[in-house]
N, C-alpha and C positions, 0 to 999 in steps of 0.2 A: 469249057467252064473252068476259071481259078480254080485253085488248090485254096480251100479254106484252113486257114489255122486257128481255132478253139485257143483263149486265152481264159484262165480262171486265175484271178488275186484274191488272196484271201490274206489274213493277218495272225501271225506267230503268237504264238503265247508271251513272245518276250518285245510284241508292238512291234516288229518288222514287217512291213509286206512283201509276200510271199508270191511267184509270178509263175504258173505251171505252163507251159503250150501243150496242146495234142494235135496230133494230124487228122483226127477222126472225135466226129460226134461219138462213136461210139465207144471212144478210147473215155470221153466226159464222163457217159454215162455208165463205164464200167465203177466209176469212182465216186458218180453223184446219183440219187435218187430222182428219177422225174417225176414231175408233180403234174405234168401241164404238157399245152403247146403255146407259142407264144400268137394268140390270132388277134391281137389290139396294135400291133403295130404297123405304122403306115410305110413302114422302110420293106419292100422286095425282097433284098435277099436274106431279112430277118424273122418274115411268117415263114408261119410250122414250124420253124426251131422249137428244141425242147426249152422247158424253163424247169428248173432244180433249185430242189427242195433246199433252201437256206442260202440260195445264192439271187443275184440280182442279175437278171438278162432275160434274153439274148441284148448285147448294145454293139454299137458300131465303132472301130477302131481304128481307123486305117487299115491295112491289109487282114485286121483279128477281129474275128466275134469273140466278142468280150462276156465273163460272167465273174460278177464279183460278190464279197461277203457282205450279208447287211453292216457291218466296222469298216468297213474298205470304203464304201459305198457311202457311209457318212462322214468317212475323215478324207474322203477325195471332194465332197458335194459343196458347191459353196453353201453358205448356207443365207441363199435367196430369202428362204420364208421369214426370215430375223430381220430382212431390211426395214425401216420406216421409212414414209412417202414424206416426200417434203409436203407441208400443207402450203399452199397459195391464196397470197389474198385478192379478193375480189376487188378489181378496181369499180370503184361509184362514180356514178356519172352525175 
């Protein structure tokens, strides 16, 4: 089994993001409250992960399980839900 490395970004007081790794879930959860398990997701090696209290994850990162701040999490997010759909006209026959 890989060696997993636990990434948490979260955001400075002064708007910097801030990038922590742990070698161990348990090194997370000395520092984050659990709130959960993560069982809604379809990705393997990210069910049963914890999920904590004020952060966004478990997500997938390349070689890092990723948990970030909901600030992190909205200033990384495009922001999809703001797009508007072109409207198309109906060709008449």
């Amino acid at each position: 089994m890989d060696k997993r490395i636990y990434r948490v970004v979260t955001q400075g007081v002064d708007g910097n993001i801030l990038t922590e790794d742990f070698d161990s879930i348990e090194d997370v959860k000395r520092r984050y409250r659990q709130k959960g398990t993560d069982d809604c997701t379809m990705i393997k090696h990210l069910k049963k992960l914890p999920v904590f209290e004020g952060l966004i994850g478990p997500l997938p990162e390349g070689p890092f399980i990723r948990y970030e701040s909901k600030a992190v999490f909205e200033l990384l997010t495009p922001k999809w839900h703001t797009v508007i759909p072109v409207k198309r006209k109906r060709k008449s026959s």
